[in-house]
C-alpha positions in Angstrom: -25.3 -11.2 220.2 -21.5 -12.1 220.1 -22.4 -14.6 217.2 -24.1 -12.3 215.4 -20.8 -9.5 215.7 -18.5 -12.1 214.8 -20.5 -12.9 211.4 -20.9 -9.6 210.4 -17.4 -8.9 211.4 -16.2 -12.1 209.0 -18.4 -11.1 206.0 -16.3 -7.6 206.1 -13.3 -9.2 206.0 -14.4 -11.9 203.4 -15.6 -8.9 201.3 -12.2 -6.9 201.8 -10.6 -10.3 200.6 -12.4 -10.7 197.1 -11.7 -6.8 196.7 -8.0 -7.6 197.0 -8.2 -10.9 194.9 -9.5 -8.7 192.0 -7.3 -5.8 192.4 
């Protein structure tokens, strides 16, 4: 359960990251 929060929670933030980079 926790594992699964903290991937989902890293993919958000990896997401928000390549928005920035192309921005």
């Amino acid at each position: 359960e926790r594992a699964g929060y903290f991937h989902s929670e890293m993919e958000l933030i990896f997401e928000t990251f390549q928005l920035v980079e192309v921005v």
